[in-house]
VEXDREN-2710 file (C-alpha; in Angstrom, 1 decimal):
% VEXDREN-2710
k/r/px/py/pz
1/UNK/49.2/106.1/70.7
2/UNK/50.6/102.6/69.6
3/UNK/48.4/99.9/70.3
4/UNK/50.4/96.9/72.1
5/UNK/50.5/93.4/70.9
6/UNK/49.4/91.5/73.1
7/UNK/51.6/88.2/71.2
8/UNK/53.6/86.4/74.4
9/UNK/55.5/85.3/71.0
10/UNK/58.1/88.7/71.1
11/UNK/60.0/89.1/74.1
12/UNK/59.9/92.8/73.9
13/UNK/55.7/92.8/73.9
14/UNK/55.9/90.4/76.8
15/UNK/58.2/92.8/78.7
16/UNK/56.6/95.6/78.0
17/UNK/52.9/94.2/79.2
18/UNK/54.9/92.7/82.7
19/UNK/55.7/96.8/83.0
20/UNK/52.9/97.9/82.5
21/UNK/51.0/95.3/84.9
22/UNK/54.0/96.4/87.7
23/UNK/52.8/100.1/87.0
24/UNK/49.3/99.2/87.2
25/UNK/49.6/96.9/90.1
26/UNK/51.9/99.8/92.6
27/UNK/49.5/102.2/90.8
28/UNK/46.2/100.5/92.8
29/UNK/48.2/99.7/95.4
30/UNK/48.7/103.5/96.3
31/UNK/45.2/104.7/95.5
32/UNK/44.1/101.9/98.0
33/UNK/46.2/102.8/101.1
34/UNK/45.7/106.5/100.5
35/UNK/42.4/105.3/100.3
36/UNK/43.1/103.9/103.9
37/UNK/44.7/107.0/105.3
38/UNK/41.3/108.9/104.5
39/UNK/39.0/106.2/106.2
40/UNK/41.2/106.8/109.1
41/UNK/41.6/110.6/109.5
END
């Protein structure tokens, strides 16, 4: 596995961190409401 720079200075790193924070972000968001949906039931 390549290990990301985490330079701001290259576009592409930048873009590629925002991704991977989107990913991460929906990611939690999903475990949480599933999360929900068991507290519930």
């Amino acid at each position: 596995m390549k290990r990301l720079v985490r330079s701001p200075r290259t576009p592409e790193g930048g873009q590629a961190l925002k991704k991977i924070g989107k990913d991460y972000q929906s990611e939690r968001q999903n475990l949480f409401e599933d999360r929900a949906k068991l507290n519930q039931a």
